[in-house]
Structure formats: C-alpha cells, structure tokens
PDB file of N, CA, C and O in Angstrom:
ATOM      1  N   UNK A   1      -5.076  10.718   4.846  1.00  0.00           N
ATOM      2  CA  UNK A   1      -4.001   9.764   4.676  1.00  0.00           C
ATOM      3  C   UNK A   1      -2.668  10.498   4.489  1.00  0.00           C
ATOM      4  O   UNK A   1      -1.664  10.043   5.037  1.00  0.00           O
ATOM      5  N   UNK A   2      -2.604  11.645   3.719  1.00  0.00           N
ATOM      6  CA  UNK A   2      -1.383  12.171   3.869  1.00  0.00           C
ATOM      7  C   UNK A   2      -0.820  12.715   5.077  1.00  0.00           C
ATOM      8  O   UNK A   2       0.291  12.488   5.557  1.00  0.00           O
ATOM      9  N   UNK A   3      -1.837  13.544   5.548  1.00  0.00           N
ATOM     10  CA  UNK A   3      -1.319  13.943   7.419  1.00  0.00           C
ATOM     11  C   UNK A   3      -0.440  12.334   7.738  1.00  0.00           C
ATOM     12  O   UNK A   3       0.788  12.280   7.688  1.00  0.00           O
ATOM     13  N   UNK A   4      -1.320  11.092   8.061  1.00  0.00           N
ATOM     14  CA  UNK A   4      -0.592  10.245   8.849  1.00  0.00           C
ATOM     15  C   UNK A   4       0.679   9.739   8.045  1.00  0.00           C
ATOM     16  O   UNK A   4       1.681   9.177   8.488  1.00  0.00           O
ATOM     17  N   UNK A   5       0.409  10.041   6.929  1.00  0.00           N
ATOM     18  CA  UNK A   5       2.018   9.801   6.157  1.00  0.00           C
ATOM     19  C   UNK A   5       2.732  10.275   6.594  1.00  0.00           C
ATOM     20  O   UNK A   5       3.614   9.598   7.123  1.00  0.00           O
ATOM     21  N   UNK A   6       2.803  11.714   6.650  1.00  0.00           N
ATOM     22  CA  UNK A   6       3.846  12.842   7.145  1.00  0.00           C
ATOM     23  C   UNK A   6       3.983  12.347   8.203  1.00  0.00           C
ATOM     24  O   UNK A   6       5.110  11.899   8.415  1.00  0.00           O
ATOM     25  N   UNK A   7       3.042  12.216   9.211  1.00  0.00           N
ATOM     26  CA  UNK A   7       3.168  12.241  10.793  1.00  0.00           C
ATOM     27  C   UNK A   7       4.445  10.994  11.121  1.00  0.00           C
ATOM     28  O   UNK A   7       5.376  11.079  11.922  1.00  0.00           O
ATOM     29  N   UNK A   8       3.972   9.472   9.879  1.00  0.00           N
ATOM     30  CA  UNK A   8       5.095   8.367  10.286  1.00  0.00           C
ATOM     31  C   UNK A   8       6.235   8.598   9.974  1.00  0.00           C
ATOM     32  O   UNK A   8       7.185   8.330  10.710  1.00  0.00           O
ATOM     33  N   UNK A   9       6.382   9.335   8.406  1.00  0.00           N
ATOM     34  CA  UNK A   9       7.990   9.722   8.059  1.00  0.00           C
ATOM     35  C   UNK A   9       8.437  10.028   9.279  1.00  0.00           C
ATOM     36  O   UNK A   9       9.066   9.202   9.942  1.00  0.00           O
ATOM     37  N   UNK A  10       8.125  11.429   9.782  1.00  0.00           N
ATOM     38  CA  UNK A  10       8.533  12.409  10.782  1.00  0.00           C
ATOM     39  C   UNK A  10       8.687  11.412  11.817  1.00  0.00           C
ATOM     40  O   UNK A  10       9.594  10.662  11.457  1.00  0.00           O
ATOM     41  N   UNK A  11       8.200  11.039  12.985  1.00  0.00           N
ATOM     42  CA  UNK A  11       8.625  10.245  13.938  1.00  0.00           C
ATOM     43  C   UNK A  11       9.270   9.203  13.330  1.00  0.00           C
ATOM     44  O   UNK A  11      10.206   8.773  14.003  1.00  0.00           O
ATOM     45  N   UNK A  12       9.065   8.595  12.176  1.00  0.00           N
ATOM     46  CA  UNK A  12      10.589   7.507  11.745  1.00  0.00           C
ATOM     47  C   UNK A  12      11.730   8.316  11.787  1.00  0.00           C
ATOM     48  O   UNK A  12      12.803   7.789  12.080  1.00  0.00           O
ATOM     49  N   UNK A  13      11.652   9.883  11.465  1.00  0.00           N
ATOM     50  CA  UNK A  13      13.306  10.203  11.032  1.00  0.00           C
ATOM     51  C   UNK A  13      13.689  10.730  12.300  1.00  0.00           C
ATOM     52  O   UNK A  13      14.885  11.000  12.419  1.00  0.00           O
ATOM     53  N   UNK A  14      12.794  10.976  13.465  1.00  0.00           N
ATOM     54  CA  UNK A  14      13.154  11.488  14.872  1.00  0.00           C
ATOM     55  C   UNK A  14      14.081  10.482  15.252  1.00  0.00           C
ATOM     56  O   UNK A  14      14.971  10.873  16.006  1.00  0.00           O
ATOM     57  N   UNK A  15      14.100   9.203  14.899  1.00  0.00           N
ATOM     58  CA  UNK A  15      14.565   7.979  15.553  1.00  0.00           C
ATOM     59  C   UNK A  15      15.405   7.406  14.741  1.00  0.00           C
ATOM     60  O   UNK A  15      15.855   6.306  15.061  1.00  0.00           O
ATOM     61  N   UNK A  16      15.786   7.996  13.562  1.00  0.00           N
ATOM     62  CA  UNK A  16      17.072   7.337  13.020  1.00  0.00           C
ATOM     63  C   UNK A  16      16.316   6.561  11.486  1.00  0.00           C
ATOM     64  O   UNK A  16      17.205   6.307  10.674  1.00  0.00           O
ATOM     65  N   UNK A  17      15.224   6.256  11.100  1.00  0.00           N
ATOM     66  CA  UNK A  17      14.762   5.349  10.440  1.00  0.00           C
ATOM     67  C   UNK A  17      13.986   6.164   9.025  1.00  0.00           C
ATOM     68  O   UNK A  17      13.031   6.930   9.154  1.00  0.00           O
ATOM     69  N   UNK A  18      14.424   5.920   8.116  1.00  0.00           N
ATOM     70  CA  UNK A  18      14.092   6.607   6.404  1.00  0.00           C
ATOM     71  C   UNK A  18      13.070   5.454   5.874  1.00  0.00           C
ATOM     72  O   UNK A  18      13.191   4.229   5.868  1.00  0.00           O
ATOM     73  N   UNK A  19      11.771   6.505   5.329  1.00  0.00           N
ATOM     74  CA  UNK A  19      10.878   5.317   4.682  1.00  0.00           C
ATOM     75  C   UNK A  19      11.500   5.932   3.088  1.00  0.00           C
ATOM     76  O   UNK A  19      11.680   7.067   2.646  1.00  0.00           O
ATOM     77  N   UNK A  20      11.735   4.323   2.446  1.00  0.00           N
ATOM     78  CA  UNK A  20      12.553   4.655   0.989  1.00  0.00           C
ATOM     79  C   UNK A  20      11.260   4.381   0.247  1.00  0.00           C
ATOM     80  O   UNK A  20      10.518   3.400   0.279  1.00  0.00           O
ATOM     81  N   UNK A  21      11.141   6.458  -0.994  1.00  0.00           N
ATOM     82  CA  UNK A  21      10.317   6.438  -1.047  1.00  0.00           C
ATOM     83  C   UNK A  21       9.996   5.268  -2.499  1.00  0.00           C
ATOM     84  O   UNK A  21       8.848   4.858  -2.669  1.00  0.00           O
ATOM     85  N   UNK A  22      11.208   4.807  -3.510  1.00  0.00           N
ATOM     86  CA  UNK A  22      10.934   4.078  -4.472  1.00  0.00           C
ATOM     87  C   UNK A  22      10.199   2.803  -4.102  1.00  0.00           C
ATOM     88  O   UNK A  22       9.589   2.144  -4.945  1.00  0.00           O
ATOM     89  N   UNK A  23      10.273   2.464  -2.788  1.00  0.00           N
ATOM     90  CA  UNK A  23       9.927   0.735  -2.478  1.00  0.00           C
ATOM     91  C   UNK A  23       8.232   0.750  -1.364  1.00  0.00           C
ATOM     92  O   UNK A  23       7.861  -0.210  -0.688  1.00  0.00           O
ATOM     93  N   UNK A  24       7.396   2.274  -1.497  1.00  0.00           N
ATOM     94  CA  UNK A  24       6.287   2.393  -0.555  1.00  0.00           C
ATOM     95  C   UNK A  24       5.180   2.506  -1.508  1.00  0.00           C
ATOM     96  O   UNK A  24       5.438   3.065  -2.574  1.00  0.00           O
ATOM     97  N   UNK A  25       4.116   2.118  -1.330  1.00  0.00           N
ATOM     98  CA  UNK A  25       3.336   2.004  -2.515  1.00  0.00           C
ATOM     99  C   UNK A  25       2.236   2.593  -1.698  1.00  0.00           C
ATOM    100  O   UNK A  25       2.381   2.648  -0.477  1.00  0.00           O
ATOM    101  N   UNK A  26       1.050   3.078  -2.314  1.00  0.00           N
ATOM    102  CA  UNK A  26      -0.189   3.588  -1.692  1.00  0.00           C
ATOM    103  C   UNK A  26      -1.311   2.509  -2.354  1.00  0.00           C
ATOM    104  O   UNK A  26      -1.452   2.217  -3.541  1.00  0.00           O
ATOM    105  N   UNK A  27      -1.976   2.074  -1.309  1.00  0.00           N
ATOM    106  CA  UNK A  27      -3.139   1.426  -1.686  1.00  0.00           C
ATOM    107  C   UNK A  27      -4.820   1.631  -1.121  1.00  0.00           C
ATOM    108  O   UNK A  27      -5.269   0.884  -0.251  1.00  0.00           O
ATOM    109  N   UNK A  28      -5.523   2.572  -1.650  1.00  0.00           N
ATOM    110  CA  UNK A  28      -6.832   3.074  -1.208  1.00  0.00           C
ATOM    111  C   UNK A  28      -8.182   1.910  -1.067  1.00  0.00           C
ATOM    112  O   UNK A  28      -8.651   1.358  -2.062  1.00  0.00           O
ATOM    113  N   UNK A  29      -8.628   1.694   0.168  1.00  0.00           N
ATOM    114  CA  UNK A  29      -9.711   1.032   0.453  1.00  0.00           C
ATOM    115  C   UNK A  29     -10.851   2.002   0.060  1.00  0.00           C
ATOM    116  O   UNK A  29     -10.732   3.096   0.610  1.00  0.00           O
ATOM    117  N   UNK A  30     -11.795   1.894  -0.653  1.00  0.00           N
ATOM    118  CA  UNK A  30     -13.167   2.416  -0.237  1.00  0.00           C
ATOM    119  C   UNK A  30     -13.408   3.896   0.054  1.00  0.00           C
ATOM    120  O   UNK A  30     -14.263   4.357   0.810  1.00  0.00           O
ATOM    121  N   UNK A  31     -12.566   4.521  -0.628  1.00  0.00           N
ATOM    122  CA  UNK A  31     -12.318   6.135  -0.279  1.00  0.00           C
ATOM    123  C   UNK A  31     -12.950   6.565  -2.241  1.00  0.00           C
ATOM    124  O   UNK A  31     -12.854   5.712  -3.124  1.00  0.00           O
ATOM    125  N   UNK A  32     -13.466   7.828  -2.478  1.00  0.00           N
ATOM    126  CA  UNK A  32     -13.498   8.351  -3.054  1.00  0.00           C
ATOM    127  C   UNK A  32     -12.195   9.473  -3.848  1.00  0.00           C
ATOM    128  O   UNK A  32     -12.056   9.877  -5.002  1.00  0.00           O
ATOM    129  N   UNK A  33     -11.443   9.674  -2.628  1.00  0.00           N
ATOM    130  CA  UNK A  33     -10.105  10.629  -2.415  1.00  0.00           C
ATOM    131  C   UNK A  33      -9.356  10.194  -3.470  1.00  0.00           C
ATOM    132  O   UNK A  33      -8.844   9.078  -3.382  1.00  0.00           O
ATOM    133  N   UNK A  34      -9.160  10.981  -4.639  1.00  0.00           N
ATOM    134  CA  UNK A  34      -8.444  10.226  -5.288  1.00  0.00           C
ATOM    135  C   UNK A  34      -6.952  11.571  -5.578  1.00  0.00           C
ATOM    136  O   UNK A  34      -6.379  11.753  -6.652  1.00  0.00           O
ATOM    137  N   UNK A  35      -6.616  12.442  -4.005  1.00  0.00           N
ATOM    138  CA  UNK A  35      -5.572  12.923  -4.188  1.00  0.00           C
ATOM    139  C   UNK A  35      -4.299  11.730  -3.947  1.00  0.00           C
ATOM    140  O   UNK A  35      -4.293  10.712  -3.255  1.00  0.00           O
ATOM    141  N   UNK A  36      -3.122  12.412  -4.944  1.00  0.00           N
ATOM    142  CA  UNK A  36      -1.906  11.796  -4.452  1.00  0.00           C
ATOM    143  C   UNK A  36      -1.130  11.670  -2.994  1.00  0.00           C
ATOM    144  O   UNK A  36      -1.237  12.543  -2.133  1.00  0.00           O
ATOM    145  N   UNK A  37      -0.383  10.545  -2.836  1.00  0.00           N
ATOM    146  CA  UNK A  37      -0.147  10.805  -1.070  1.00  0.00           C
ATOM    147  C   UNK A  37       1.166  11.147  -1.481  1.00  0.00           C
ATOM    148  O   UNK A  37       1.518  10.660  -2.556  1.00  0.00           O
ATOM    149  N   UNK A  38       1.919  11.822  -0.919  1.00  0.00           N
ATOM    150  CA  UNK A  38       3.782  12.773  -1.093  1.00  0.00           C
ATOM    151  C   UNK A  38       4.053  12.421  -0.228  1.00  0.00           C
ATOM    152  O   UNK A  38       3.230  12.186   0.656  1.00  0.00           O
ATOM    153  N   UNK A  39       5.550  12.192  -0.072  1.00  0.00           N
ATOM    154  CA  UNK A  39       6.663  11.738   1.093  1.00  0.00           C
ATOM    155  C   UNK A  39       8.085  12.905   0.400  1.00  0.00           C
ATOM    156  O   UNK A  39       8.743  12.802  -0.635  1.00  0.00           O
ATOM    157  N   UNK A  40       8.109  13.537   1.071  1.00  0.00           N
ATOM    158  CA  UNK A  40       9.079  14.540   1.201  1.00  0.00           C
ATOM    159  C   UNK A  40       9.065  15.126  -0.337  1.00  0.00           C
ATOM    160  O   UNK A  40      10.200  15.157  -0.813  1.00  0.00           O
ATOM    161  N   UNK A  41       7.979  15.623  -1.265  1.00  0.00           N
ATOM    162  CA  UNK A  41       7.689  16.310  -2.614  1.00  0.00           C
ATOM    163  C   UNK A  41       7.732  15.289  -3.135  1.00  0.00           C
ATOM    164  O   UNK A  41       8.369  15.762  -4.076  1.00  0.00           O
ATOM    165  N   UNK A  42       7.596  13.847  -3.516  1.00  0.00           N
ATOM    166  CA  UNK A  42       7.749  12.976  -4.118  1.00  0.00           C
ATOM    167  C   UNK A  42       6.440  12.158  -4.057  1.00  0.00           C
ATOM    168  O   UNK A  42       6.180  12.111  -2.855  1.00  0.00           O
ATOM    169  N   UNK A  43       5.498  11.499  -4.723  1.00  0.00           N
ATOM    170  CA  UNK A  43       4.223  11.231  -5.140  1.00  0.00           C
ATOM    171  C   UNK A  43       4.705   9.691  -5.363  1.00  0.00           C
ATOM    172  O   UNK A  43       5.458   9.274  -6.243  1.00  0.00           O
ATOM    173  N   UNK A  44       3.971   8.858  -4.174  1.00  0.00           N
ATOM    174  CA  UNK A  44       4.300   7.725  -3.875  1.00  0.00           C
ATOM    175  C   UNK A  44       3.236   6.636  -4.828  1.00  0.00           C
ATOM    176  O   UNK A  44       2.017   6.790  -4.899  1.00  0.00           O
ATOM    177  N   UNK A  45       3.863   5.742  -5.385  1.00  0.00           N
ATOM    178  CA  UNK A  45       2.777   5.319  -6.395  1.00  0.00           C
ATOM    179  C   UNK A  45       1.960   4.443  -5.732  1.00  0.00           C
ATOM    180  O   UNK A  45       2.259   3.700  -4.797  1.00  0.00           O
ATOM    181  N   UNK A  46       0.453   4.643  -6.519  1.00  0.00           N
ATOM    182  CA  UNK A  46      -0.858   3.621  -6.189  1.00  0.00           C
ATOM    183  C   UNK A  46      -0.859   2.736  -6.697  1.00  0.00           C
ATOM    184  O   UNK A  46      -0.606   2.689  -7.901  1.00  0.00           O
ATOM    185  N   UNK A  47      -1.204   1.466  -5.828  1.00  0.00           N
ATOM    186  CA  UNK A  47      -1.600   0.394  -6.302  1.00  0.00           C
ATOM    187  C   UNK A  47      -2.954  -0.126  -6.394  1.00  0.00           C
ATOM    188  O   UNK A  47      -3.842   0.358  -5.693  1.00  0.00           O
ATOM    189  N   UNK A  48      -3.207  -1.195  -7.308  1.00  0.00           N
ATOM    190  CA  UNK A  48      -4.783  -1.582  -7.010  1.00  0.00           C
ATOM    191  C   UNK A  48      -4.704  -2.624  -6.089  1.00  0.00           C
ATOM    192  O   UNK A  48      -5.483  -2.774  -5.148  1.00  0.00           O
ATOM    193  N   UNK A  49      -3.581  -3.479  -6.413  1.00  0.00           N
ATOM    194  CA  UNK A  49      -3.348  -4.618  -5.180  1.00  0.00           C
ATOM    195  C   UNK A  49      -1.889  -5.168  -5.236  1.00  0.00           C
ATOM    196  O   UNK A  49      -1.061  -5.226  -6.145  1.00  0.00           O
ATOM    197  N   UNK A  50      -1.878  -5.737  -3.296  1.00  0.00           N
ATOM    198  CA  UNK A  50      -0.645  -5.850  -3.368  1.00  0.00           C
ATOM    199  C   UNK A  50      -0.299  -7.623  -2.730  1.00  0.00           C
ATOM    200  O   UNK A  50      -1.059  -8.591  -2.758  1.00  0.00           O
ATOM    201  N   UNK A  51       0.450  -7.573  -2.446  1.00  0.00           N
ATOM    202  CA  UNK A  51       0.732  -9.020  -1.350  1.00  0.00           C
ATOM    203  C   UNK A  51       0.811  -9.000   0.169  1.00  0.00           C
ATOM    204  O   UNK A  51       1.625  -8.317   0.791  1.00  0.00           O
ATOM    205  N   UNK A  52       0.126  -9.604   0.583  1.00  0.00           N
ATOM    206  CA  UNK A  52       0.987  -9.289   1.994  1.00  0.00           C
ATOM    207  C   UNK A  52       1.095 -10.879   2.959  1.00  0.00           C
ATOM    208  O   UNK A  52       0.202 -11.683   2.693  1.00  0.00           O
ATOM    209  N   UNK A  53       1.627 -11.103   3.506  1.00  0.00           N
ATOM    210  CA  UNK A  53       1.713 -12.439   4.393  1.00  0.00           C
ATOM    211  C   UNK A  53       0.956 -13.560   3.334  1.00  0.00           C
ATOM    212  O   UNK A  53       0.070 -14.340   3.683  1.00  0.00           O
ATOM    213  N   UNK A  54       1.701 -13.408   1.543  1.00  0.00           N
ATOM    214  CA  UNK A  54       0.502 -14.395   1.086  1.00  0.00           C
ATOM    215  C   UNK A  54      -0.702 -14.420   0.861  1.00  0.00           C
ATOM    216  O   UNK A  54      -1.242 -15.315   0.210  1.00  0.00           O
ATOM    217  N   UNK A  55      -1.462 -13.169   1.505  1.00  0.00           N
ATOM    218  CA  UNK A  55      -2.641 -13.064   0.387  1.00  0.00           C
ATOM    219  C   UNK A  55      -2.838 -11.867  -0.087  1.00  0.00           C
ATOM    220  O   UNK A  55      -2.459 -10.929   0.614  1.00  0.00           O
ATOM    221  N   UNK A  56      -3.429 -11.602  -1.289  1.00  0.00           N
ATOM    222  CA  UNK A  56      -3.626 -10.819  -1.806  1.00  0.00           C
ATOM    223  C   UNK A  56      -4.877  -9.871  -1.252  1.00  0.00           C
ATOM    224  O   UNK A  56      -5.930 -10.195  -0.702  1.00  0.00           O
ATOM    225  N   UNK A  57      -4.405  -8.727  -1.574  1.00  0.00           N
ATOM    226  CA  UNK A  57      -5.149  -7.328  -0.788  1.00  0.00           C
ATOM    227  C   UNK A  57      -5.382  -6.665  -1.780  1.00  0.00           C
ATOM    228  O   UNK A  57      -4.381  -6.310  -2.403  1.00  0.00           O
ATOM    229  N   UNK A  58      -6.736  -6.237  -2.324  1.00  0.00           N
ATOM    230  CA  UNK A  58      -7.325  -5.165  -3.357  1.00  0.00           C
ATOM    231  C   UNK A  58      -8.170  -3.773  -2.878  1.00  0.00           C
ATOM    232  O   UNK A  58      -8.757  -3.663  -1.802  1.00  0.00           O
ATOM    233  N   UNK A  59      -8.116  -3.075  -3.590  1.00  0.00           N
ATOM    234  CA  UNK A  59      -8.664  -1.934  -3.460  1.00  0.00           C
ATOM    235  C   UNK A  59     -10.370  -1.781  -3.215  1.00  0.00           C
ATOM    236  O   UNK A  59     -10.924  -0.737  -2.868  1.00  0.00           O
ATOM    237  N   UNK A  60     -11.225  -3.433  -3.556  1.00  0.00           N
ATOM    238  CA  UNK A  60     -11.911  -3.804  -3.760  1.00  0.00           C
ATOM    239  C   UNK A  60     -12.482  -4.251  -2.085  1.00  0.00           C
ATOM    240  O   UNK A  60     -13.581  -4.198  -1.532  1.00  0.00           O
ATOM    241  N   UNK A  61     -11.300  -4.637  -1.721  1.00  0.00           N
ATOM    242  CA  UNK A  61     -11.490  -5.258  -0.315  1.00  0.00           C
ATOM    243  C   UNK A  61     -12.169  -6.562  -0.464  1.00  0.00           C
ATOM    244  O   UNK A  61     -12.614  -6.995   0.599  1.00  0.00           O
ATOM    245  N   UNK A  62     -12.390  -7.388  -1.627  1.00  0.00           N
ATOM    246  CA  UNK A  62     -12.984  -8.884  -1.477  1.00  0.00           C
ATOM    247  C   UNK A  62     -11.731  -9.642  -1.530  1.00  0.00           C
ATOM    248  O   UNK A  62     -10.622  -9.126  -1.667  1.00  0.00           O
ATOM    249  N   UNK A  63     -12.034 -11.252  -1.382  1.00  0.00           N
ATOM    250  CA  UNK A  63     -11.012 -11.782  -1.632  1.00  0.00           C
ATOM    251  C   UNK A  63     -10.932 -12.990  -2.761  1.00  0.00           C
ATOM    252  O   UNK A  63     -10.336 -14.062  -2.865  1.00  0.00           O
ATOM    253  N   UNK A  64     -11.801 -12.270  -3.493  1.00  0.00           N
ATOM    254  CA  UNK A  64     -11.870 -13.177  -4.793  1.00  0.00           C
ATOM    255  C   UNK A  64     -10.592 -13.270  -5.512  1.00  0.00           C
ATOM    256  O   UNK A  64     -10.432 -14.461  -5.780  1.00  0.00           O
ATOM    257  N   UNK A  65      -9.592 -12.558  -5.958  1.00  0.00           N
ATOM    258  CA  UNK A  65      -8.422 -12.382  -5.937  1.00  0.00           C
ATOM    259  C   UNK A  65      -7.576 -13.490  -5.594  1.00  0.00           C
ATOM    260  O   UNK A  65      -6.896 -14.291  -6.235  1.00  0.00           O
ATOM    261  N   UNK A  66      -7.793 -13.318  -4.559  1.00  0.00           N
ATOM    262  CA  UNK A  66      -6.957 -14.340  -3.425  1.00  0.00           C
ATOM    263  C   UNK A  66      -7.104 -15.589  -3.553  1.00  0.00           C
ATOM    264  O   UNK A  66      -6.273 -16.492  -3.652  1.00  0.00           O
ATOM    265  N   UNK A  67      -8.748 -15.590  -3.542  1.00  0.00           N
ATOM    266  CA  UNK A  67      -9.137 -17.008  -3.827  1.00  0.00           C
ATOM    267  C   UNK A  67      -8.532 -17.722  -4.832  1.00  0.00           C
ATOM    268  O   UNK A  67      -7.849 -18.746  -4.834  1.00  0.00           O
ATOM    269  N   UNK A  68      -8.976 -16.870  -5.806  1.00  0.00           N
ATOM    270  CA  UNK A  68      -8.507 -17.651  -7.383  1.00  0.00           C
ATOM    271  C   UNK A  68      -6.793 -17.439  -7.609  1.00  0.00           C
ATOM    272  O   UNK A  68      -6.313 -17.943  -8.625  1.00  0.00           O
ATOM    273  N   UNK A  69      -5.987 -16.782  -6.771  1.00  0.00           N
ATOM    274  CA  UNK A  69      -4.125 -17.263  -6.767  1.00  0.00           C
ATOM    275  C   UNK A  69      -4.318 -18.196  -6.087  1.00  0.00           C
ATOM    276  O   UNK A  69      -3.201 -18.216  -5.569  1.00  0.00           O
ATOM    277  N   UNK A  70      -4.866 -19.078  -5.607  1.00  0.00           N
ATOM    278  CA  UNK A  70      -4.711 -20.010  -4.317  1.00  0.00           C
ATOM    279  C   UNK A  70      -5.419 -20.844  -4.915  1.00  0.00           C
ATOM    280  O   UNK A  70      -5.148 -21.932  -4.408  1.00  0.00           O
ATOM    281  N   UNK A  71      -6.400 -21.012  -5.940  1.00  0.00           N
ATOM    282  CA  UNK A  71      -6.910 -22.309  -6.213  1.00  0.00           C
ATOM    283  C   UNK A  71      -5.598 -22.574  -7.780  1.00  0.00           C
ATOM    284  O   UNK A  71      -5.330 -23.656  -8.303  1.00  0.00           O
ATOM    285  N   UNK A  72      -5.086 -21.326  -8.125  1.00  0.00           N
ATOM    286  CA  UNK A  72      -4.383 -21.783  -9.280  1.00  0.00           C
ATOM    287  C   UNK A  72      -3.189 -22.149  -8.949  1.00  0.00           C
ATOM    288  O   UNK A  72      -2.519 -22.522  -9.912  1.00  0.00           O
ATOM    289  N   UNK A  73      -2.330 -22.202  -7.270  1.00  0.00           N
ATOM    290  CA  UNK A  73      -1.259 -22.214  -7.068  1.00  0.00           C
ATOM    291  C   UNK A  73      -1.688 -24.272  -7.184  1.00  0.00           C
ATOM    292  O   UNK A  73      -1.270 -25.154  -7.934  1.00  0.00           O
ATOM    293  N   UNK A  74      -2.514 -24.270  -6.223  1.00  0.00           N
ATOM    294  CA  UNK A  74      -3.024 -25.813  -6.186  1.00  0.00           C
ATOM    295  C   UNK A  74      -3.236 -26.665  -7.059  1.00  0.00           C
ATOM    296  O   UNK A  74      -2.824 -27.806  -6.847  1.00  0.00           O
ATOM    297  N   UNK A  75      -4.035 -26.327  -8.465  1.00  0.00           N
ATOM    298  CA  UNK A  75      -3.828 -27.262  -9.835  1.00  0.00           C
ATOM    299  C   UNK A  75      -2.156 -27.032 -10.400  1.00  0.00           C
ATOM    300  O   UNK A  75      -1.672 -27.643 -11.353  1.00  0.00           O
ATOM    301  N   UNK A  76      -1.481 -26.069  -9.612  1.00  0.00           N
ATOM    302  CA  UNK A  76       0.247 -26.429 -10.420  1.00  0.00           C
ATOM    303  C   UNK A  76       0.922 -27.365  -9.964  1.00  0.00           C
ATOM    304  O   UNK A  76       2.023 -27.626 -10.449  1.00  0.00           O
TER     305      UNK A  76
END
C-alpha cells in the first residue's frame, strides 16, 4: 500500500495536483500489515471507518455499521 501511495502522489504532482496530507486518511481491509502509510515523511492517519457516498465503510468490511446509522437515521 505504500508503493501505490507514492506511485499516486507522484503522478498527481507530474500533473499539477497535491494530495493534502492533513485531509487523507488510511483505512486497512483485512490485512495483518500494521505498518504506517507516509506521504512525503509524514504518517497519514488510520481509520477504523469512514463515510463514503453515505454508507459507512469499516475495517471489518460488514455492513452492520451501516445498517444500524440507517435504521437510526429512520426512527429520527
């Protein structure tokens, strides 16, 4: 995971485009790897879960999570 980190910075900055590293978060599926991922000496923080298009994404990979923000958005 860090190679393809490096690899996207690098072709983002060939082309004009900066990944800002305060706002990139790392989130590990099903890996044992529990090295840090770096973006230019800087140690991008892990998450256990995040949001994306509205549902929730865990490290867990179920979507029990999800389920239960979505049945509690519905009794509000």
């Amino acid at each position: 995971m860090q190679i393809k980190t490096a690899s996207v910075a690098a072709v983002s900055a060939s082309v004009g485009l900066n990944i800002h590293k305060g706002k990139t978060k790392v989130l590990k599926f099903n890996t044992e790897n529990s090295n840090p991922i770096t973006l230019d000496g800087e140690t991008l923080e892990a998450v256990e879960s995040f949001t994306y298009l509205g549902s929730i994404i865990d490290e867990q990979g179920g979507s029990d999570a999800d389920v239960k923000a979505r049945i509690g958005k519905a009794r509000a």
